[in-house]
C-alpha positions in Angstrom: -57.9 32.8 36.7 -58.6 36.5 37.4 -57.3 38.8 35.2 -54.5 41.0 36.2 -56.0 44.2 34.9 -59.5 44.7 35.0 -60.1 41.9 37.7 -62.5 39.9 35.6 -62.8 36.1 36.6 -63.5 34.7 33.4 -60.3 34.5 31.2 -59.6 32.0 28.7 -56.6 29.6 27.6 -55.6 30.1 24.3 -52.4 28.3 24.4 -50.5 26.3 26.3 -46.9 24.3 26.3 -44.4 22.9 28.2 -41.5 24.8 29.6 -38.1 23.9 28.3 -37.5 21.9 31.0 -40.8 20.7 31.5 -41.0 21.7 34.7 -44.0 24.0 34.4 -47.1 24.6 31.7 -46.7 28.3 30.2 -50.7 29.1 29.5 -51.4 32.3 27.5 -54.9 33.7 28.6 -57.0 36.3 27.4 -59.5 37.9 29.7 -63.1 38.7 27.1 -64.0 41.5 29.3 -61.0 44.1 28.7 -59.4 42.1 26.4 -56.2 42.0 28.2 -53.3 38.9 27.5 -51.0 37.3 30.0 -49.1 34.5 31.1 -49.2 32.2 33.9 -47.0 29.0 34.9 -48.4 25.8 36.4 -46.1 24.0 38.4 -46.5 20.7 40.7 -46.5 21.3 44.1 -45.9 17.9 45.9 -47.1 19.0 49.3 -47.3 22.7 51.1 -44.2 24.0 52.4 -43.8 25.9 55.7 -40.8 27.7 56.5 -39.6 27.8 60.0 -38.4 31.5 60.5 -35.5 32.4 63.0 -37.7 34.1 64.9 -40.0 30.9 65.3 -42.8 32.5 63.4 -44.1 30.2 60.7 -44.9 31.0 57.1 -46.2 29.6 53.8 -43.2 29.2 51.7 -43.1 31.6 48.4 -41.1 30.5 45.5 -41.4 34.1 43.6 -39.6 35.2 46.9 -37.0 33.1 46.4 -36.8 33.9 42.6 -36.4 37.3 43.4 -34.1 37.0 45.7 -32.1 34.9 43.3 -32.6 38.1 40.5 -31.0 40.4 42.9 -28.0 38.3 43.3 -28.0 37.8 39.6 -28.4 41.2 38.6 -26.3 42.4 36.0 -24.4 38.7 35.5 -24.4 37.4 32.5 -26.0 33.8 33.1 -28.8 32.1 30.8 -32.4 32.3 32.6 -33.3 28.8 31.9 -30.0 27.9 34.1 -31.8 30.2 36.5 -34.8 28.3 36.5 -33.3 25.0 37.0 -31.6 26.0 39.7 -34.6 27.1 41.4 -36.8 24.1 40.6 -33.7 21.9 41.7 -33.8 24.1 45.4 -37.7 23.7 45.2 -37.5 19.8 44.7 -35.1 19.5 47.7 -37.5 21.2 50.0 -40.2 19.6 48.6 -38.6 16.0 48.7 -37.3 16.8 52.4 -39.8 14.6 55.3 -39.5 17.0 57.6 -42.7 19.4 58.2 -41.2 22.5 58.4 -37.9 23.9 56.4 -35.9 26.6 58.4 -34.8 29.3 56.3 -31.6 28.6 57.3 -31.6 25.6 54.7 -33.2 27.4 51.9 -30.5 29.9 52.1 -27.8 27.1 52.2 -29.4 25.6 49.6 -29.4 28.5 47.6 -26.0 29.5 48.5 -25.0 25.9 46.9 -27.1 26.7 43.5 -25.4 30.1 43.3 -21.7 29.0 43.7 -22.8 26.8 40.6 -24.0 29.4 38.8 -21.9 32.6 39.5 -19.3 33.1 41.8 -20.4 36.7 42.1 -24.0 36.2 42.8 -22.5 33.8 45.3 -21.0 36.3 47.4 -23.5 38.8 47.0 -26.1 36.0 48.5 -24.1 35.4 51.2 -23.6 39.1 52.2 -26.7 39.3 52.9 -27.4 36.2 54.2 -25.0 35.9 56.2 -25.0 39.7 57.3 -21.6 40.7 56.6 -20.6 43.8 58.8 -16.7 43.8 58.0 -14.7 43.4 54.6 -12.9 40.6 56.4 -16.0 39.0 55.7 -16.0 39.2 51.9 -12.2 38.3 52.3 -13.2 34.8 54.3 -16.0 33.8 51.6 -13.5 35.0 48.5 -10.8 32.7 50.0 -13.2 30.2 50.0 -14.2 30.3 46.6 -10.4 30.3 45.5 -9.2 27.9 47.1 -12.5 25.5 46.2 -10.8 26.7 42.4 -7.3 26.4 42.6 -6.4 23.1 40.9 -4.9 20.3 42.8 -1.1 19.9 42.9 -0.2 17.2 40.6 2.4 14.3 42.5 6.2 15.1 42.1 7.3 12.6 39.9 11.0 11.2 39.9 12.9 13.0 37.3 13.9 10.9 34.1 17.1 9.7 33.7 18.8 10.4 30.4 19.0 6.9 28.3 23.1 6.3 27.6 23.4 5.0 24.5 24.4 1.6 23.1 28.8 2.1 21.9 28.2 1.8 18.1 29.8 -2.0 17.1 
C-alpha cells in the first residue's frame, strides 16, 4: 500500500480488526520511510461494477462517491455512522447481487433514495432535490406529501358503539 504522504511503497500492517459489522478489515499501517500512520478498509468486492450513465457513457462504479454523496445529504443530521455504513453496504450488496452487467445510475439513486427515507427524512429530501433536479417548491411540496402521508397512521375500523348493560331488577 503506498503511503499517503511521502509516496513510499513499503508500509506496514500493524493492526488489523474487523469492522463492527464485519463488513470490512480496518488495517492501521505505518509507512518506515517518513514514519507516517493511516488507515485503510478492505472490503469484498463480488464482481466489478459498471454504471450505465444517462448519457450512455460508461464508468467504473465508486463507492466513496456514493458515500460522499450520502454525507452531503446527511450533513448536519444527527444519525449514528455505523447506520450510515450499513446502509451503504446494504445499497452496495444490491448492485453487487444484481445479474445484470451494467447498473444505471438511475437505480443507485433509487436505491439510495430508499436507504435515506430509512434513515432521515431530511436527508431524504435533500437526495432527491438533487437527484431528481427540483426547479419549483411545488417540488419539495410533492416529495413532503409523500413522506407524510407514507407516516400518517392508518385509520383504525369504526366500531359499533357499545350498548349500555341494563341491569338485572334487584329480587
Amino acid at each position: 500500500m503506498r503511503c499517503p504522504y511521502c509516496g513510499g511503497l513499503d508500509t506496514q500492517v500493524k493492526d488489523s480488526r474487523p469492522t463492527e459489522d464485519a463488513s470490512s478489515i480496518r488495517r492501521r499501517r505505518v509507512c518506515p520511510d517518513c514514519g507516517g500512520r493511516f488507515t485503510t478498509f478492505e472490503r469484498v468486492q463480488l464482481r466489478e461494477l459498471q454504471v450505465m450513465k444517462k448519457n450512455g457513457r460508461r464508468a467504473p462504479f465508486d463507492r466513496d462517491k456514493l458515500t460522499r454523496s450520502v454525507q452531503v445529504a446527511l450533513r448536519k443530521r444527527a444519525v449514528a455512522p455505523d447506520r450510515v455504513e450499513r446502509m451503504i453496504n446494504g445499497v452496495v450488496r444490491q448492485l453487487e447481487s444484481q445479474t445484470e452487467g451494467d447498473i444505471p445510475s438511475e437505480r443507485i439513486g433509487e436505491l439510495v433514495m430508499e436507504g435515506l427515507r430509512a434513515l432521515d427524512d431530511v436527508a431524504y429530501v435533500r437526495f432527491a432535490s438533487v437527484y431528481r433536479n427540483f426547479r419549483e417548491a411545488r417540488d419539495f411540496n410533492a416529495i413532503v406529501g409523500e413522506l407524510e402521508s407514507d407516516s400518517e397512521p392508518e385509520p383504525e375500523p369504526e366500531s359499533e358503539p357499545t350498548r349500555p348493560r341494563k341491569e338485572a331488577p334487584a329480587p
